[in-house]
Structures are given as C-alpha cells and as structure tokens.
C-alpha positions in Angstrom: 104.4 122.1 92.8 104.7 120.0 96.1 102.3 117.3 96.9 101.7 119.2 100.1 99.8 122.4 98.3 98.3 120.3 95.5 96.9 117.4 97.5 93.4 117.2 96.9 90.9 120.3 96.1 87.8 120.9 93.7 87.8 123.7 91.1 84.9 124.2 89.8 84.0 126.3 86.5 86.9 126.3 84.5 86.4 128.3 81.1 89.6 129.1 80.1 93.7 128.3 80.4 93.6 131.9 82.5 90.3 130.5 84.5 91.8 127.6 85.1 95.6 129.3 86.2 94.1 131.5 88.4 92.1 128.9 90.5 95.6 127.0 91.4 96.6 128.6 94.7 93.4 128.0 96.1 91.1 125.6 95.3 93.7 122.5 94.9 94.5 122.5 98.7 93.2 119.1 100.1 89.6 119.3 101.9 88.5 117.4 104.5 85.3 116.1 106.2 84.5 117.7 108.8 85.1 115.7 112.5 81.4 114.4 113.4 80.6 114.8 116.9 82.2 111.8 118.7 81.4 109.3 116.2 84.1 106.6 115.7 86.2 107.8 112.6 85.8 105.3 109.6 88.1 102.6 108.9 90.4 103.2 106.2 88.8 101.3 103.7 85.2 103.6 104.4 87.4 106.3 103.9 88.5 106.0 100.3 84.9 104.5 99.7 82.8 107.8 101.0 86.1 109.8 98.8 85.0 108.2 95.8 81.3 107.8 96.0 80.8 111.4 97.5 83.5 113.9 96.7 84.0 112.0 93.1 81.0 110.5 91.6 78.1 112.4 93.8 79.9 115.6 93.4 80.1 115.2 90.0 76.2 114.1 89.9 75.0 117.1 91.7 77.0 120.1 89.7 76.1 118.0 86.3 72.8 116.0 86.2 73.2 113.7 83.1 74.8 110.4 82.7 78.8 110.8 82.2 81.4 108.3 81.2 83.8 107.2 83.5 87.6 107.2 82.0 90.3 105.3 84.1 94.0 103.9 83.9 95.3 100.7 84.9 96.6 101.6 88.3 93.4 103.8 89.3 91.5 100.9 87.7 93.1 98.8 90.3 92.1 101.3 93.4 88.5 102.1 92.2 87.4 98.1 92.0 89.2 97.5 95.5 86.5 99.2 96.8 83.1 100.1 94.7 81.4 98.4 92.8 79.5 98.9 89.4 76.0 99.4 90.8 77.7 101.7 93.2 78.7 103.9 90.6 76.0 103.8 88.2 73.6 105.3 90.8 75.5 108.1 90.7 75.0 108.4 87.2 77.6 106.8 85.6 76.9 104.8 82.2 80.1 102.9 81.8 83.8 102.8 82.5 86.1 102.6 80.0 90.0 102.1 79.7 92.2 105.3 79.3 95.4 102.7 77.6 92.7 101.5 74.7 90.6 102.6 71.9 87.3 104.2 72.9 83.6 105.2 70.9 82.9 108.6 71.3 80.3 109.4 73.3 79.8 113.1 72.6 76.2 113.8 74.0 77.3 112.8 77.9 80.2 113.8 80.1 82.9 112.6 80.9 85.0 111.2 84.4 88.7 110.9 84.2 90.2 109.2 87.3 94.3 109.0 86.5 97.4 108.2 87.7 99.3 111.6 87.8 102.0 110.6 85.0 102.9 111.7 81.8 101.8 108.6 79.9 97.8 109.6 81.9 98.3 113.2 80.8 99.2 112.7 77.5 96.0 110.2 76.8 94.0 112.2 77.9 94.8 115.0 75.5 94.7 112.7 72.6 91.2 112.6 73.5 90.8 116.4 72.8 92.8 116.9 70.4 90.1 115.9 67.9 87.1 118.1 66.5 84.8 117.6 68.2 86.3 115.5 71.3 85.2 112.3 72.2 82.8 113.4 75.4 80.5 116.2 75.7 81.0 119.8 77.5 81.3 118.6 81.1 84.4 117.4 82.1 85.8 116.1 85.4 89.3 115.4 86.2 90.7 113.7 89.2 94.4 112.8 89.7 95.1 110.0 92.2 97.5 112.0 93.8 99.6 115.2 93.4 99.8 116.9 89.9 103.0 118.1 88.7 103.9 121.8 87.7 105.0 120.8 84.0 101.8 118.2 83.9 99.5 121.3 85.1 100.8 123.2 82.2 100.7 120.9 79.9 97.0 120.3 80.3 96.8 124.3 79.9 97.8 123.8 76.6 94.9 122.1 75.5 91.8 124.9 75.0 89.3 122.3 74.1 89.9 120.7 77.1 89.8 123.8 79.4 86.5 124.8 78.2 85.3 121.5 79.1 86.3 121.3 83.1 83.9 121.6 85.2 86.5 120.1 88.0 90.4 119.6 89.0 91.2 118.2 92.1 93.5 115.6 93.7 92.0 113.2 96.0 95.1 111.5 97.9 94.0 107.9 97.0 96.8 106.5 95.4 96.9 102.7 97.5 94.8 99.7 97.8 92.6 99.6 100.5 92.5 95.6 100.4 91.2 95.0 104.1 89.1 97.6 106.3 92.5 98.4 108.1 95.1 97.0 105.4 96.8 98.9 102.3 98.8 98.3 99.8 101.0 100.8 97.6 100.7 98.5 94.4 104.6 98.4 94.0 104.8 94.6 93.7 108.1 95.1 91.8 110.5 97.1 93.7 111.8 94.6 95.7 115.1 94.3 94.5 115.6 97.9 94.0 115.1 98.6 97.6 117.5 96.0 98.6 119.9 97.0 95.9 119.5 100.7 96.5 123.1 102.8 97.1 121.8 105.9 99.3 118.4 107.4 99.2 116.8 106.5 95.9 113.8 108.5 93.7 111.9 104.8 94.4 111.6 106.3 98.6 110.5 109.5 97.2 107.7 108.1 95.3 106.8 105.5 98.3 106.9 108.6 101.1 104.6 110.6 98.5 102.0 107.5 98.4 101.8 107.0 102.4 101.1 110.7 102.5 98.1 109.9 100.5 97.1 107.2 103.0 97.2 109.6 106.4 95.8 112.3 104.3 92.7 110.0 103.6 92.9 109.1 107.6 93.2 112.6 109.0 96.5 111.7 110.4 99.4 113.4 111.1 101.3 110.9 112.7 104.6 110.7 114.9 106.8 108.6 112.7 108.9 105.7 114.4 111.5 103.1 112.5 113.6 100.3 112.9 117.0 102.1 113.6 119.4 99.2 112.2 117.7 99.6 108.7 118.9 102.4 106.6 115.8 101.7 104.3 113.9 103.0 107.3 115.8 104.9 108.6 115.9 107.1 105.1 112.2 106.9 104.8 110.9 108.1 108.0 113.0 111.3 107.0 111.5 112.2 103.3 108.3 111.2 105.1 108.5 113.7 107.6 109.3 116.4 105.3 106.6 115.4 102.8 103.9 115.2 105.3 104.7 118.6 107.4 104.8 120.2 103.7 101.1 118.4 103.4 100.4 120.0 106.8 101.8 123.7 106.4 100.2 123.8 102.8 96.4 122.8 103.5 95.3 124.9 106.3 91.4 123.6 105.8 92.7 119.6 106.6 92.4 118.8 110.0 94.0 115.7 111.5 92.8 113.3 114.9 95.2 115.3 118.1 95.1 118.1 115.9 94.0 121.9 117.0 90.6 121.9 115.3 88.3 123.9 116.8 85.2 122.3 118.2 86.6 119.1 117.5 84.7 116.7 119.5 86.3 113.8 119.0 89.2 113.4 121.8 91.4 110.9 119.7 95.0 111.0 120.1 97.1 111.6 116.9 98.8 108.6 115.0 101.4 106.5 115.3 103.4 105.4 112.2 106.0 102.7 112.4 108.3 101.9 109.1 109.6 98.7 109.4 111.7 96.1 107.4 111.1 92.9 105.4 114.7 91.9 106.0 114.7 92.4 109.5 112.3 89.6 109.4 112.8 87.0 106.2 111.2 83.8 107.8 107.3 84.3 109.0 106.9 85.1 104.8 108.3 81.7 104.3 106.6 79.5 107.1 103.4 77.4 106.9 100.4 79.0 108.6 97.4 76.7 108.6 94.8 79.8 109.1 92.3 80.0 105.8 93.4 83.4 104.5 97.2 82.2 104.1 96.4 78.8 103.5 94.4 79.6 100.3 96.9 82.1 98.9 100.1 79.4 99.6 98.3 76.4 98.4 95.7 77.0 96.0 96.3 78.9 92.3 95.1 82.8 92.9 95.4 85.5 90.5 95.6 88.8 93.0 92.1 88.5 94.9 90.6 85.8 92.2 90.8 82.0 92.2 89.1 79.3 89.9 87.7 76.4 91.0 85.2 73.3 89.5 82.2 73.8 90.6 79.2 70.9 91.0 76.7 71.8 88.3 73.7 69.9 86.5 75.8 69.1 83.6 78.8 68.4 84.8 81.6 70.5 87.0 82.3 73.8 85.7 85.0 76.7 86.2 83.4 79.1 88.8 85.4 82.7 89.4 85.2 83.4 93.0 86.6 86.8 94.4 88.0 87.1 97.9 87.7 89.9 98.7 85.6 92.4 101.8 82.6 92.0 100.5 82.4 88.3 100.7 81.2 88.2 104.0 81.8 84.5 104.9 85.4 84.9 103.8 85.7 88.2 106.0 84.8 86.0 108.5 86.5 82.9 108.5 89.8 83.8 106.7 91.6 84.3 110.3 90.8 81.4 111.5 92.6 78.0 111.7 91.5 75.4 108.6 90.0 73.1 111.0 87.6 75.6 112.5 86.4 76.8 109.2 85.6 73.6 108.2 83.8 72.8 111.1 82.4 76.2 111.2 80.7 75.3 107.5 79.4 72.1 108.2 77.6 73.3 111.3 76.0 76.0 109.2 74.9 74.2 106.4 74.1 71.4 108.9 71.6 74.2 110.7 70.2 74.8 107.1 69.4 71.8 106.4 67.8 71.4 110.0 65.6 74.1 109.7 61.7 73.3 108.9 62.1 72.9 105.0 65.5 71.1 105.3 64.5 68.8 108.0 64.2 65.6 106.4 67.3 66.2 103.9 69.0 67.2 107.0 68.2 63.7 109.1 69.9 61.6 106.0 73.6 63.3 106.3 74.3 63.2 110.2 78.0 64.4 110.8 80.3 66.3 108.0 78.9 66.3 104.2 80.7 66.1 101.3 80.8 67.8 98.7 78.2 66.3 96.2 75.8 65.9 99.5 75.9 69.6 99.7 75.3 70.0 95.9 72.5 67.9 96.2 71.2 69.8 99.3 71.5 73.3 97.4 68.6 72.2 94.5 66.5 70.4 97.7 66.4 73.8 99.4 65.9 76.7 96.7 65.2 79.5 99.2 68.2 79.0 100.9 70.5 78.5 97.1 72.4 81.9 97.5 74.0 81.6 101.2 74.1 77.6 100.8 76.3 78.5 97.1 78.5 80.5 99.4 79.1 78.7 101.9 79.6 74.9 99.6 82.0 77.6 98.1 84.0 78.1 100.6 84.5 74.6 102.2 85.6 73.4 98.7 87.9 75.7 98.5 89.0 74.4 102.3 89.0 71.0 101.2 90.7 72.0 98.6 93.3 73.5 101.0 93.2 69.9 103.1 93.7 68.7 100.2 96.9 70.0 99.4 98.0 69.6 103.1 97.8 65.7 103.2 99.4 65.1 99.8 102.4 67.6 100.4 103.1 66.2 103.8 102.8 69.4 105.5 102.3 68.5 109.3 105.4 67.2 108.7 106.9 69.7 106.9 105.6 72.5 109.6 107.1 70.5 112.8 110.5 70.9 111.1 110.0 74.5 110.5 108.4 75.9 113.6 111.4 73.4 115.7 114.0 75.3 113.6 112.4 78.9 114.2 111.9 77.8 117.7 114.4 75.9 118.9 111.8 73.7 120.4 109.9 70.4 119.5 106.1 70.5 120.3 106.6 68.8 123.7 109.2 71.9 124.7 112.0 69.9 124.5 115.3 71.0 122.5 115.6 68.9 119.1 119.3 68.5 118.3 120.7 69.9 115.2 121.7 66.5 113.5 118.0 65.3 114.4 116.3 68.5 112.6 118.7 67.7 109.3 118.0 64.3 108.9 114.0 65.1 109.3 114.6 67.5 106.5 116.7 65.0 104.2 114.4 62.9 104.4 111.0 64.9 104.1 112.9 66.5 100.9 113.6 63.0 99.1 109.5 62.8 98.9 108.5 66.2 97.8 108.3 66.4 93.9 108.3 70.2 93.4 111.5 71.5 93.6 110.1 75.0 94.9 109.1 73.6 97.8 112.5 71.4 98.3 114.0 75.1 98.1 111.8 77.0 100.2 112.6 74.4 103.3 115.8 74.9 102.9 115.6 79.2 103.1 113.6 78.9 106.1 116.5 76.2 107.8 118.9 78.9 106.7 117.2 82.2 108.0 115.8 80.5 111.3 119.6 78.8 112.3 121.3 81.7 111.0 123.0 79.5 108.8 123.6 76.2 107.5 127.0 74.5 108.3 129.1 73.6 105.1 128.2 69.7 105.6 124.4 70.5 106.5 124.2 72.6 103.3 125.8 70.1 100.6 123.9 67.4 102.1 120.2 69.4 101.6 121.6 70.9 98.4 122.4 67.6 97.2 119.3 65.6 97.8 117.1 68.9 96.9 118.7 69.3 93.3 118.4 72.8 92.9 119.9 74.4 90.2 122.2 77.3 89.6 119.6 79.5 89.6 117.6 78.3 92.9 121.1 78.7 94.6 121.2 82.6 93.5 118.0 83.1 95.5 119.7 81.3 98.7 122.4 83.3 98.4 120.4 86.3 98.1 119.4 86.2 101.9 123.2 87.8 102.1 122.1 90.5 100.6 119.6 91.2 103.1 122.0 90.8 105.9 121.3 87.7 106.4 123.9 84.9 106.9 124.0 81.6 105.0 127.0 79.8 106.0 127.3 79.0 109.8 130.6 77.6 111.5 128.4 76.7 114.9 129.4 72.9 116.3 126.7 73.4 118.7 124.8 69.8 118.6 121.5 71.7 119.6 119.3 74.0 118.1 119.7 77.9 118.7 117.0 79.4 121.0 114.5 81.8 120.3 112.5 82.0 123.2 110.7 85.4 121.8 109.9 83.4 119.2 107.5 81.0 120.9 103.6 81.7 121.4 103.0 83.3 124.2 99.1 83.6 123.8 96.4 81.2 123.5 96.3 79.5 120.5 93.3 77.8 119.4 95.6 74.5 117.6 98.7 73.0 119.8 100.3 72.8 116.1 101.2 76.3 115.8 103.2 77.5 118.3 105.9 80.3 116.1 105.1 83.4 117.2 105.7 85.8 114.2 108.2 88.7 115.4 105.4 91.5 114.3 103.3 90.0 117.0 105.3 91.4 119.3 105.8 94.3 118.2 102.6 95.3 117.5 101.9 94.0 121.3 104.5 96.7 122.7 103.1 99.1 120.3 99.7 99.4 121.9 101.2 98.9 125.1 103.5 102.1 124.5 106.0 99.8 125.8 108.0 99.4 122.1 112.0 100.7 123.1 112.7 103.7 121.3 116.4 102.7 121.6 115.2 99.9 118.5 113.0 102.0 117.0 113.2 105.4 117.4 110.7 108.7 116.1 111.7 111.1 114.1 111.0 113.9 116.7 110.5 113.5 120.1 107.7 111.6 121.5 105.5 113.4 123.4 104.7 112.3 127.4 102.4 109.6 127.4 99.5 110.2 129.7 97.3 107.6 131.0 95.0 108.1 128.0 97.2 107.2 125.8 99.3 104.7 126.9 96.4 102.9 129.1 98.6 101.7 132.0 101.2 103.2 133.7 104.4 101.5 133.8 103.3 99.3 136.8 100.4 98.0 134.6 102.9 97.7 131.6 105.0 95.1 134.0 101.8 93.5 135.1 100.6 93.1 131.0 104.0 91.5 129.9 103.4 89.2 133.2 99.6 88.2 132.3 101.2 87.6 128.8 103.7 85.2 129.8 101.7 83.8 131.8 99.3 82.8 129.4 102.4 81.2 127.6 103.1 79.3 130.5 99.6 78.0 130.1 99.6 77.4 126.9 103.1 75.6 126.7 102.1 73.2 129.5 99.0 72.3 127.5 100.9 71.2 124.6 103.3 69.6 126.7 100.4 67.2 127.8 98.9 67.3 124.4 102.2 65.4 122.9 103.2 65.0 119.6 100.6 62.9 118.5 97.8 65.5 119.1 99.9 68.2 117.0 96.3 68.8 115.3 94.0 68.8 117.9 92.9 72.2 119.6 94.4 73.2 122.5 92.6 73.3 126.1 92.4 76.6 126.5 91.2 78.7 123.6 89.2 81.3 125.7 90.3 85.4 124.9 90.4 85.3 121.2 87.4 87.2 119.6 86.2 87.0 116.1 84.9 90.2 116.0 86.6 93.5 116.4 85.3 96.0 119.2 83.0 98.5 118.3 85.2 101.5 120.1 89.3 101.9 120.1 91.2 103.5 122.8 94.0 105.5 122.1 95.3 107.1 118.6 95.7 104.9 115.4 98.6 102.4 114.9 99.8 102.7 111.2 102.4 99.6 110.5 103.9 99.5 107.3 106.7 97.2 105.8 108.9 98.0 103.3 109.4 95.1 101.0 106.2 93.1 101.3 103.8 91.7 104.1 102.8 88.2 104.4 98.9 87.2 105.0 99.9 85.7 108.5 101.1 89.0 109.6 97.8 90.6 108.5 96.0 88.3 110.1 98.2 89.2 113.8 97.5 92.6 113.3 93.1 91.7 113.0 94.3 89.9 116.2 96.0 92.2 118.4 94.1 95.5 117.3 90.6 93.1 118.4 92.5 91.6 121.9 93.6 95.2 122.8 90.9 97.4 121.4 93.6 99.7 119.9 93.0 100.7 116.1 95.7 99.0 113.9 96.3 100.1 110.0 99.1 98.0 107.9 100.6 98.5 104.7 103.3 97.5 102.4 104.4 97.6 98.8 102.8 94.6 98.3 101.3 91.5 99.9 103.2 88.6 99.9 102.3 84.7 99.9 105.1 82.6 100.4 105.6 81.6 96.7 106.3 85.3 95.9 108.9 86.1 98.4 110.8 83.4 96.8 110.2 84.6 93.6 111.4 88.2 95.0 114.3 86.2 96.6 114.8 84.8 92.8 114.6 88.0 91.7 117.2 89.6 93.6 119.6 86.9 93.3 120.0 87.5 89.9 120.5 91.3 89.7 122.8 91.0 92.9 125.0 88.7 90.7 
C-alpha cells in the first residue's frame, strides 16, 4: 500500500483480524488540523510537538483513562526526545518509556503505546511481545508507525489475534525526521553519504529519502512546487520520485488540506510552498571553512556527542563532569548560537554583570569591574542564591565560549581563517588580490605548526576546492610538509568523485576570483567576509528572483503576482542594487579597518535582527540538501528568513560539522577505490 493512502489516520476499536481489515480503506488516510482563522501556521518544530502530544499521547488519554506504557525504537526514540520531554508525556498519562530492541517487565495491569519505525525488525518485536500468554501489557493497545505501513507488514500484524483484540488504535502519523531547530530537519541518515555519491541511476536509498520529506510537508500542510539544481542528477532524480510520491499523498487523502490549497473557508491567504533540492557537491567548501559564530564554533571545536557535550564544571569539591544539552529549549543557547564568539561573550558578561548589579548583587558586583572569570562567576553563583539557576546557565555557556577561545588562540585560527576566506575569495582583508605563491607559502608554513594531522588535511581540501585545484608543485609541497598518509590522500582524492577537480595546470600568479563569493551584507566582525553560496540562494529565493534556467521545477511555475513575489521586477533590480550596495559599504569599511583590526567589529552593523518577525509574507521556503548541511548554513537561513520576513524550513540527511564532512570525504575515498 502507497505512503499516499496510508499516511496517517486513527482506527479506533479494533476487535478482530476482520475489524481490523475492514477499517483499512478509510480510517488510515492522513488527517489534518483544521486551518485556524488567520492565525500564523506553526513552525515545523510546533507541528510534530502538537502531533505527538495531542493526536498521540492526549488521544490516547481521552479514549483510555489509565496510565499506559510507552514502547519505542531507536530511531522513533531519536524523534520523540527532539522534541518532548518526560514531564510532557507523563501528564498525558504515561508511566514510563521503555526500549522496543531490549528486554522489558511486563506490565500487564496498564496499556500500552508503541511508537515504531515501520520495518520489519519494529513489526516483528512487537509481536514477540504477544506472542506470550498473557502478553506483556494489558487490553488497550495503541499503535503508531512513524510513517507509512506496508501491505505485507499490515498483514503480518493480522496474524497475531492477541494483538488485534488489544488495539484500540492504528494510525500513521508522518513524522519520520528530526525537528532539531523550529524551522530545521533532519532525515537521520547520517550514513548515506557515500551511497549517494556512488549511486549508478536512481537508487531504492532516493525512494526511501523522497518517502521521508513527504512526511515533512505532510506535517506542514504543504504541497509544494518542487525546484532543483539542474546539473545534479541526484536532484534532478529526486525532485521526480518526489513529485510522484507527494501527488499520490495528495490524490489519496482527500480530508488533508495544504497552505494555497482549495479548502473551503480557509482563511488563511498563504501561498503554497516552495521546495528546493539541492546538492552538497555543488558546494564542498562552506562545510570545511572556519565560521567563528557560537553554534558552529562549538560543534568544530569542542567534543559533542549529537546535541550533548561534557564539560568540568566549578563545584564545592572540586570541578566535576556536567552534561549540558544544546538543544531549543535551552533558551540562552537559542539565542546566542548565531551570533559571532565575541558578542556572546560580551553578551554574557553584561548579563551576569547586570546580576550582580542588581540590589542583592550590588556590592559583589562593585569588586569585579569589567569581564569575570570563570571562578569569579562561581563564586558569584553561591553569593546570589535567588538568581543560581539563570546565573548556572549562563557561567555555562561562557565556559563553554571560553572554551571555544580557547581552542581558537592555541590552534592559530585567525591565521588559519585569513588563508581560507583569501583562497575562497580571491581577496585579502584589505580587498586586494594575494598572489598564489604568497597564499602557499602562508599555508606551508601555518601547517609546519599544527600538530593534528586532521587539521593539516582539512586546509589543504579547502585550498583544493576553493582554487579548483592545486598545481602539481603546490600539492607535493603541502602534502609533504602535512604528512598525510595513504589513507588522508583517498579522502582528497575523493573530491573527484564529487566533480570536483584536484589537480590544476593554471600558471596564473594570482588567485582566481570569486566575487559572488564575497559578503555583500553587513557583517557584524570585519574577519568574516566569505559569503557561503546558500546565502545567495536563499536571497534570490525569497526574492522570486532564483533562474529557473539553474534550477528548474518540476512543473511549471505558476505567475507570480505581487503577493507573492513582493516586488515587481523593477523592485527586484532595485533589491540586488540596495544589496550591493551594502557590500560596497561594508568592503570599504574593512578596507579602512586593515589587517590588523581583522577582529574588531565592523562600523556598520545596523539591519541584522536577533529575533525573527512575528508575521511572514509569502508561502514557505523548504531548502533541503542532499548529502549533509553545515551549522553555518543553518545559521544563514535564521538570517535571511529574519532580514526578509519570508518563512524558511531546511533539511538534510544529516547535519554536518566540519570534522564529519571529512570523515564522509574519508569515507568515500575508500569505497570509491
């Protein structure tokens, strides 16, 4: 049975194999909320939260009263905690949550939850745990499958009558990604990597990735127009098994409605969706660059394990080990992680600095005039018990960005980022054009003091990607003085298999231009000024302004009327004007900045809002990258949708920090060999 019919429904009642068989045709079609009248539709995070905590726990609550048991597997595991927490769940009266993959009490007096992954390995679990007499939970039973159930997977659960007596519930709820960020998604396939860029023709691995963004404009109420990059065939497969998966979603749920959509007495006027597929090797450099903002900073330098990191806290007795998540409901981290290292610790210190001047902290405030460290602020937290919990967050947070300063002086990376962004570039941080021989004797030399060999090699991918090549003597000589092994030199060479060139027969004594490639906003720090290629896409995007010659849609586009594209094409000249005109600003400020001000802010840092608007204009941007999405990019996307008050959604396989693109570089080396 298709995704399309099976995509989400309740059914209620089941008593029997006959029950249960006869219920199929209409009550697994997906259901949707209704459109409120005008109110802003919820991000996409708010959208898998009120899915699970209304249709899925509450509904379960209301049809049966007493505590249940909540069963999950790893990967649904994975999308519940993303999202809810414990307390969440237990007010909607549920008593525990236990693992489907290990060995579990039975609990024969309460019902019982199961939240799976639609696989065979799910399936068969959870008839081991009825196949028993009497079965491990009581006589209510609720079953929820991520996403859509198979034909042979329905029947095999058929098969099981002390089961069937048991559900109370089947439905599929089209939740099968991560909502990490309020507008960003992954699809939890960290490991595909290489068999996208391996891949000979359309492979089952596209199927399986169309069938899970389905899930994600289901949850939306989107029925988007579906754009690509035309050069990539990985796209340019994609967008078609999308299109036919999502119009089978659309012909086979007649109750879902979607934003644009013919609903009747729909009030809200919002246009439908755009989706965009794009590429990870059209772009292999912005994964690989330094980006001094706190979000990518953190997961490049400091030792994370997904959304957790471990750090030594202060304590009475000594420093301990102090698990911290990262995550959207950390609200300091939600609001700092976009911005530039600098601020954030400036923007700590003044708030624990305010702390300490308020009435109680007065006099503890007077004795540490200008930045604290870390053991003042230790000290601070037992002076000032009413204010422990948000003072413990925030010392939290600017040790871990000291941490991250840390890290920065010791592995030279000022330095190390003035190479890069000159090499991406073509320009120096006074505008002017570095020569070629200049840029490889900077890098020879930053390489003979840098004592991890990853980092050695990951200077030398991002010369190789951003000169489109190394000449033969450029490359022995890094090679040589980096020391990498046989192995490190696979994963160089894999950039080939992305398209990308390694070798380069260029005697051109200057650096290649890449004028699109240089910021053309303001930037709050004159040290930054590669503009990430996504930038500008996503800039043309809500400008309606992207070519449809590079990236074309599946169907045609409709006429864009001034409510959708905002400006007509007089005003879309007069945006890509004010645009470079703010570059022209902003260039001529670091010109007078020079290179020994490469830290310092720049002059003109008004325009940038922390905050996203309260209202968008226009229908929903979905941007999603095959083959993994760096924080940086994440972070331009918060950006642009906040600058242009246009909603923007992204999503990928996975996201990337720089160490894991190598290691998918590594990866893809070896299997390419």
């Amino acid at each position: 049975m298709s995704s399309a019919r099976k995509a989400g429904s309740a059914r209620s009642g089941g008593t029997s194999s006959g029950t249960l068989a006869a219920s199929t045709s209409s009550s697994r079609r997906s259901k949707s909320p209704n459109p409120s009248g005008g109110a802003a539709a919820p991000s996409l995070r708010r959208a898998v939260q009120n899915r699970l905590l209304n249709d899925v726990f509450q509904s379960c609550s209301d049809k049966h009263p007493g505590w249940k048991i909540l069963i999950v597997d790893e990967h649904s595991m994975k999308i519940i905690s993303s999202v809810v927490g414990m307390y969440d769940i237990m007010e909607r009266k549920v008593t525990l949550v236990e693992s489907l993959e290990k060995k579990r009490a039975p609990f024969r007096d309460q019902g019982a939850i199961y939240l799976l992954t639609p696989t065979e390995e799910s399936v068969d679990r959870l008839l081991d745990d009825f196949s028993t007499n009497p079965p491990l939970y009581g006589d209510a039973v609720f079953l929820y499958f991520l996403s859509a159930l198979s034909n042979d997977l329905l029947k095999k659960i058929k098969t099981c009558p002390r089961l069937l007596k048991r559900v109370k519930c089947l439905q599929e709820i089209n939740i099968d990604f991560l909502a990490k960020e309020e507008r960003a998604f992954t699809l939890d396939m960290r490991d595909t990597f290489q068999a996208f860029y391996l891949r000979r023709g359309a492979s089952p691995l596209e199927l399986k990735l169309a069938e899970k963004l389905v899930t994600v404009c289901a949850t939306l109420n989107e029925y988007p127009h579906i754009r690509y990059k035309q050069s990539s065939a990985i796209c340019t497969s994609l967008s078609n098994i999308f299109h036919i998966k999502m119009d089978e979603f659309v012909s086979q749920n007649a109750s879902w409605w979607y934003h644009g959509g013919p609903m009747k007495n729909q009030a809200a006027k919002r246009e439908r969706a755009t989706l965009l597929l794009l590429d990870r090797a059209d772009d292999a450099l912005t994964p690989l660059m330094h980006d001094f903002s706190y979000q990518p900073m953190v997961h490049d330098l400091l030792p994370m394990e997904g959304d957790l990191i471990t750090y030594q806290a202060d304590a009475d007795d000594g420093p301990k080990k102090k698990d911290v998540l990262l995550d959207e409901k950390d609200t300091v981290w939600v609001e700092l992680r976009g911005k530039h290292i600098a601020a954030v610790i400036e923007t700590l210190s003044d708030r624990i600095r305010e702390i300490m001047n308020s009435s109680t902290g007065s006099s503890l405030g007077k004795k540490n005039q200008g930045n604290m460290t870390l053991s003042q602020m230790a000290t601070a937290m037992k002076a000032l018990p009413e204010y422990q919990e948000v003072m413990s967050k925030l010392s939290q947070h600017m040790h871990l960005a000291h941490e991250c300063m840390g890290a920065f002086r010791t592995q030279n990376l000022l330095e190390v980022s003035d190479i890069e962004q000159s090499a991406a570039t073509g320009k120096d941080d006074e505008g002017r054009t570095p020569k070629m021989a200049d840029v490889i004797d900077a890098a020879e030399r930053l390489m003979m003091s840098m004592k991890n060999v990853r980092d050695r090699l990951r200077l030398i991918v991002v010369l190789t990607v951003a000169l489109g090549g190394l000449r033969q003597q450029d490359r022995r000589r890094l090679m040589n003085v980096a020391e990498l092994s046989r192995q490190d030199i696979k994963t160089l060479n894999a950039m080939e298999v992305l398209g990308l060139a390694t070798m380069s027969s260029s005697d051109k004594k200057q650096l290649p231009q890449h004028p699109e490639l240089i910021s053309n906003e303001n930037s709050e720090y004159a040290s930054t000024r590669y503009k990430a290629p996504l930038k500008t896409i996503l800039e043309d995007l809500v400008h309606d302004e992207l070519s449809l010659e590079d990236y074309p849609s599946v169907l045609p586009m409709p006429d864009q009327g001034p409510s959708l594209t905002g400006s007509s094409s007089r005003n879309a000249a007069g945006a890509r004007s004010a645009r470079g005109k703010r570059g022209e600003a902003v260039s001529s400020a670091r010109k007078k900045a020079g290179a020994s001000d490469r830290w310092a802010k720049s002059s003109s840092t008004s325009g940038s809002r922390s905050s996203g608007p309260l209202t968008f204009t226009g229908g929903r941007c979905i941007v999603f990258t095959v083959g993994g999405m760096s924080y940086t990019e994440i972070r331009l996307a918060r950006e642009v949708m906040n600058l242009e008050s246009r909603e923007i959604v992204v999503g990928s396989t996975a996201f990337v920090a720089p160490e894991d693109f190598l290691k998918d570089l590594e990866k893809l080396g070896q299997e390419a060999d």
